[in-house]
N, C-alpha and C positions, 0 to 999 in steps of 0.2 A: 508501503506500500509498499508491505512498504516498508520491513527492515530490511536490513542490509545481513541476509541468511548466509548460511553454509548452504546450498542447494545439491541435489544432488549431481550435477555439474562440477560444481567447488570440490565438492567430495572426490571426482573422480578424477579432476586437475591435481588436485593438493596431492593424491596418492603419488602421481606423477613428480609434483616438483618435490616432496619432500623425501622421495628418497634419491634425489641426488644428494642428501645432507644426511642419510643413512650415517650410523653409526658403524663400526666394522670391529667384529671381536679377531680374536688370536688367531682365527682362520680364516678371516678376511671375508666372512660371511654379513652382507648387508642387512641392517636390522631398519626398518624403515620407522620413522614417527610421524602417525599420521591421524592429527586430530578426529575424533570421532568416529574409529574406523571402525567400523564391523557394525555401527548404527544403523539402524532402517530407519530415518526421519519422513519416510513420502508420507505418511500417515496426519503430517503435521499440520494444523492450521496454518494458512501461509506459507507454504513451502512445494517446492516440483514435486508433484507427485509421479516422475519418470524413472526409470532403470533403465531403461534401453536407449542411446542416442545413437541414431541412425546419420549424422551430418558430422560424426567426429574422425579425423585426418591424426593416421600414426605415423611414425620415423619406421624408418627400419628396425628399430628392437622391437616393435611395437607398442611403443608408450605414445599417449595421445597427448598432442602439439596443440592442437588447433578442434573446435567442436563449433560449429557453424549451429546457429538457432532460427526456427522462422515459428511466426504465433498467429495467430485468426480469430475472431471474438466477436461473432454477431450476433445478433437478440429479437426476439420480438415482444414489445412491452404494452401488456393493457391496463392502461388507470384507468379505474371506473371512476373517477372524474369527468373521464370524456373532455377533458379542454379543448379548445376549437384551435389551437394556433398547433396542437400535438406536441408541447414541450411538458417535458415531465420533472419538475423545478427541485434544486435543496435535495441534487444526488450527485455524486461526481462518476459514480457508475453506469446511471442510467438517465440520458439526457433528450430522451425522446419517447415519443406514445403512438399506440395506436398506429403503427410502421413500420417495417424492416430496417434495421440500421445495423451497419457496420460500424462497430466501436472501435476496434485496436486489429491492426495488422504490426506486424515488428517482425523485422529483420537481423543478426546479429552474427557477429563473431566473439571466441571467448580463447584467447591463447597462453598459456604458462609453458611459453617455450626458453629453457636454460632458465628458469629464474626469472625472467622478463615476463611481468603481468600486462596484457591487455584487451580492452572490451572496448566493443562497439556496436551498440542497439540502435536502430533506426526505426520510427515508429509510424503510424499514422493513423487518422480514423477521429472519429468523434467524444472520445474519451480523453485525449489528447487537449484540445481543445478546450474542454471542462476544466481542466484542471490547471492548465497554464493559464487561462484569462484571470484566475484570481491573482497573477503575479504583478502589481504595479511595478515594482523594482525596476522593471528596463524601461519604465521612462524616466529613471534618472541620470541625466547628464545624456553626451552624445556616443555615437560608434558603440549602440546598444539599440537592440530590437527581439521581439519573440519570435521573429520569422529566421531569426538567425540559427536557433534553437529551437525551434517546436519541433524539427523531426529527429531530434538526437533525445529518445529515451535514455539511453547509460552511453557516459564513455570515459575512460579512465584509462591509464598508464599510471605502473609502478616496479617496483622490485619486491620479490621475495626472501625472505632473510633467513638463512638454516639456525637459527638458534628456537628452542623448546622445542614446538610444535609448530614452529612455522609464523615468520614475524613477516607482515607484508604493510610495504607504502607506498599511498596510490596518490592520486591528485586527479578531479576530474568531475562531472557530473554523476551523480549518485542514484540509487534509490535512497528513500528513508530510511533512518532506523527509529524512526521513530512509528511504534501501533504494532499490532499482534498481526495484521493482516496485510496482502502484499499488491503492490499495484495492478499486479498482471491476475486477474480475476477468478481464471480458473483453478489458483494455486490456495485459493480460498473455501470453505467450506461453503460460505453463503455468494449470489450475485450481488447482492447490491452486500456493500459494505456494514459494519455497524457504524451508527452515528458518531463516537468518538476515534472512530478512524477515518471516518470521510472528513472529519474539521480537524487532522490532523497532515503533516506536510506527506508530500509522493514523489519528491525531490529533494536533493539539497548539491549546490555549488561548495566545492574546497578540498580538503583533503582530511584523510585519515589515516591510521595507524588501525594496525588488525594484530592482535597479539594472541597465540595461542600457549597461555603457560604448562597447562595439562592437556590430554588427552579430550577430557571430558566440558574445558573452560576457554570461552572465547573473550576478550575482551576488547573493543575499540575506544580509542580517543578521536576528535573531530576537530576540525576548524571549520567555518562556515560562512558564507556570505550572510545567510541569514533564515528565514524561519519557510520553505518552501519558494524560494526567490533565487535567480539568475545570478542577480547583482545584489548591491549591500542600497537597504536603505539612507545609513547615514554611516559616518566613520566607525569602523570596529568591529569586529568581527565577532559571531557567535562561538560557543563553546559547547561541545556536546559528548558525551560516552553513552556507550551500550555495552551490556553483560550479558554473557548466555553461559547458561550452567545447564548441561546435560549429566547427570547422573548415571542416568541407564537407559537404553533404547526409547522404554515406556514413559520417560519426563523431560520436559524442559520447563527450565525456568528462564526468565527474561525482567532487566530493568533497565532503562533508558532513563537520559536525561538532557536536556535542553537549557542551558543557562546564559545569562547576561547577553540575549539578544536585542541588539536596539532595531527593531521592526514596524517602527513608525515615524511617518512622513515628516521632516523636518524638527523633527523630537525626542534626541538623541536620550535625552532623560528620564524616556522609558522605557523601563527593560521587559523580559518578559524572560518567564522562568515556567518549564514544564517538564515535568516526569510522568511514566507509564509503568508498568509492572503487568508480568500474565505467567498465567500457568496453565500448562496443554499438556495434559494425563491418558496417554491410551490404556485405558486399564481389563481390556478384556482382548486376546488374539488368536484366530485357529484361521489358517487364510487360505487353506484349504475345504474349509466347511461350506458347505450349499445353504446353508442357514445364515446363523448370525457368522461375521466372519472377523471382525475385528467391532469394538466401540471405544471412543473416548471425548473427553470433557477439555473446551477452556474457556477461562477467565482473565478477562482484558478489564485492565482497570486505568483510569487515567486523571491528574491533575494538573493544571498551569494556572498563573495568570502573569497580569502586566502588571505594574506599579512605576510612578513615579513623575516627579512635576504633574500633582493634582490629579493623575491617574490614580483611585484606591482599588487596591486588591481585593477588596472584599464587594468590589461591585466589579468587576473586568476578570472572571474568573472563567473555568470551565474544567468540570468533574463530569463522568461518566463511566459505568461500566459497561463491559457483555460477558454474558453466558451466553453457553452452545454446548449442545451433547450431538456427536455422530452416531450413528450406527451404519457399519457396512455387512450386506449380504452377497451372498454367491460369491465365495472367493474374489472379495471387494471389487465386484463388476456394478453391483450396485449401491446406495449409500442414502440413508435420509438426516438431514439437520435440521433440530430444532435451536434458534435461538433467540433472545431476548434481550434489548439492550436499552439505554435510556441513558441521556446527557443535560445537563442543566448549565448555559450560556448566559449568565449576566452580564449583560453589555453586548454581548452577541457578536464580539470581537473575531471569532471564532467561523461564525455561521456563514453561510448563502445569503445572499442579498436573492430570492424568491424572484423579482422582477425589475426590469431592467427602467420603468417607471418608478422616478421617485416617492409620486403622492399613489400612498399603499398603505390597505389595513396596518399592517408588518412593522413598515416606518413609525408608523401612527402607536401603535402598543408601545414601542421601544421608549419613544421621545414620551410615553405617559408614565414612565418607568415601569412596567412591565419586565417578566422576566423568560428568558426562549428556552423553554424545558420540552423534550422530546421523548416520547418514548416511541421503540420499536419492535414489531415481532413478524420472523419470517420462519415458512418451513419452506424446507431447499429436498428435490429427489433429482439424484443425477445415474445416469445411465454411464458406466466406461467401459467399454466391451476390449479397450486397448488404453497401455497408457499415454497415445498419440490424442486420442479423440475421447470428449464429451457432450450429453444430452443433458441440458440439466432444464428442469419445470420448477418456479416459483413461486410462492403466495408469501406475498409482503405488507403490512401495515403499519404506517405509523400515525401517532396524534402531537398535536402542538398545544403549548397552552397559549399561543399567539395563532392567526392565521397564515399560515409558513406555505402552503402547499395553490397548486394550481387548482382552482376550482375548473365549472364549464366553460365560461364567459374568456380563460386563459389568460396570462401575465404580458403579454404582448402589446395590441391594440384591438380596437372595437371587430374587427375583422381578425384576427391572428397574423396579421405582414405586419414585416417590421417597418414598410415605409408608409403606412398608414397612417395620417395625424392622429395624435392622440386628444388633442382639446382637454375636456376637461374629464376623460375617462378614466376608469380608475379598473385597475386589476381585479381579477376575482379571486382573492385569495380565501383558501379555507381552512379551520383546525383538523382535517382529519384526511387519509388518503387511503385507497385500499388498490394493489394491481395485482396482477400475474403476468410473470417473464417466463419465453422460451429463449434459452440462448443454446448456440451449438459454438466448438471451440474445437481446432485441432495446434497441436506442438509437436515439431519435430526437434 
């Protein structure tokens, strides 16, 4: 959510710190090395779609120190399910119906002053929430809680290193790098996420290495607490890399990886291993045409699973792709996405637990051995009259080959409160779901 980008942010710091590591010919003329430069990447799935930062603080040469960030993400979501309790279940995007909800507000500062990297996001809202309650991890052991940490989106401290293109090590709370698409919503093509990127991490605890050997090549190494988690489930730390290979403004290519994580409860002996791979091609651009104005295509592709002490891989797995083609018109003020994606979950290690009652259609398929296969198709029209502000209008549908989604009757209680007995009521869970979201968003 969720890799861990060059934004266009990074871009305009990194200009900054790497050329204090400028190179100086026989006339003492500074030659600066500065990963990716002269790229347009806002075009990109997952990535700032911003030029203009209006909250960045320069020195007196005027090279910029410090660039302050603030974000806003509200929605309004109709599942024609109609659930009576208004939750709209098995989205980490969208966690409510039929309501105004405020998802993410975030706060931030981003400074590469002398070499000295640091960040600090502050977040809040109901997306927030989603996404951290899947974390058991901080009930392991004491002088550990989520309230300690739910409002700290990013934070990190590191140094910058002048060798290649710029070697930076950080330590701190992360975005991912793991999935094509980014936590902060509007840097995405689609509102609601693809399936193998919503059951994939939107955090991670520990540290990295950012190595730019060329120009055009990024590479990270990781250490980790563990698979979307605070703290470490059991002893030992995860291991991870990510690659981006930009060729020329019009491609990225991208491959991740996740290994030898032990991310279950008192069961050190199962590991879990996962890789992702995508390619985001703009292959048409005039950005000045009142017509078509730019389009392009990507392809998110994903595999993991667990194994070990009785755990089999070949039942505890999870593959999925997405496709997506843009189109922008009007001097990209405007933009339509189609895309289509679909994930197959044995063992459903991966998935939403649908409702917070145990005895569930859901529960009930799984334990019949059953398998959680999803697919998904959304068309996305967004309005951006500035790169501060968006309108975006969606039509989303997915189907389960289990009952995954909120029917009328809702995932709650007989009434929709949570303090309502339940006795011997059972969720109304359904295989199919269809809505429409308004969301609006501004970034400075």
């Amino acid at each position: 959510m969720k890799t861990t980008r060059i934004t266009s942010i990074a871009i305009a710091v990194l200009i900054f710190t790497q050329q204090a590591a400028a190179q100086t010919d026989s006339n003492s003329v500074k030659v600066a090395k500065v990963p990716f430069e002269g790229f347009d990447l806002t075009w990109i799935n997952g990535q700032n779609r911003q030029t203009d930062f209006p909250l960045a603080l320069n020195d007196k040469a005027g090279e910029t120190i410090l660039t302050g960030v603030a974000f806003m993400d509200g929605y309004y979501n109709y599942d024609f399910n109609n659930p009576i309790d208004n939750t709209h279940t098995s989205s980490s995007s969208i966690g409510r119906c039929n309501e105004f909800t405020l998802n993410t507000v975030s706060f931030g500062i981003e400074s590469y002053y002398k070499n000295i990297i640091g960040r600090v996001w502050l977040q809040y809202g109901q997306m927030a929430a989603i996404v951290q309650d899947l974390d058991g991890s901080v009930g392991h052991g004491r002088n550990t809680s989520i309230n300690n940490l739910r409002y700290i989106r990013e934070a990190a401290a590191g140094y910058h290193f002048d060798k290649w293109y710029g070697i930076n090590a950080e330590m701190g709370i992360f975005g991912s790098y793991i999935g094509l698409e980014s936590y902060v919503i509007n840097e995405n093509w689609s509102y609601q996420r693809s399936m193998s990127s919503d059951f994939t991490p939107f955090y991670f605890s520990g540290a990295r290495l950012q190595m730019f050997p060329s120009k055009k090549l990024k590479q990270e190494i990781w250490l980790l607490n563990g698979w979307q988690t605070y703290n470490s489930w059991n002893q030992g730390l995860g291991f991870g890399s990510s690659t981006y290979w930009r060729p020329t403004t019009n491609l990225q290519l991208a491959a991740n990886f996740y290994l030898a994580g032990r991310d279950t409860r008192n069961n050190p002996d199962v590991t879990r291993y996962h890789h992702d791979h995508s390619i985001v091609a703009r292959y048409y651009k005039d950005k000045i045409a009142k017509g078509i104005s730019q389009a392009a295509f990507s392809i998110n592709n994903h595999y993991g699973f667990q194994t070990g002490n009785g755990v089999l891989a070949d039942k505890n797995y999870m593959a999925g792709t997405s496709i997506a083609n843009r189109i922008w018109f009007n001097r990209n003020k405007l933009a339509l996405t189609l895309r289509g994606d679909y994930v197959t979950n044995p063992g459903a290690y991966m998935a939403f637990n649908p409702s917070p009652v145990a005895a569930n259609d859901y529960n009930d398929a799984l334990a019949a051995g059953k398998t959680l296969d999803i697919i998904q198709a959304t068309a996305t029209f967004d309005l951006m009259p500035t790169d501060h502000f968006a309108f975006r209008l969606e039509y989303g549908y997915r189907g389960a080959s289990v009952p995954y989604f909120a029917g009328s009757g809702g995932t709650t209680s007989p009434d929709g409160w949570m303090d309502t007995p339940n006795n011997t009521w059972r969720p109304d869970l359904v295989n199919n779901e269809g809505r429409v979201t308004v969301a609006v968003n501004f970034r400075l």
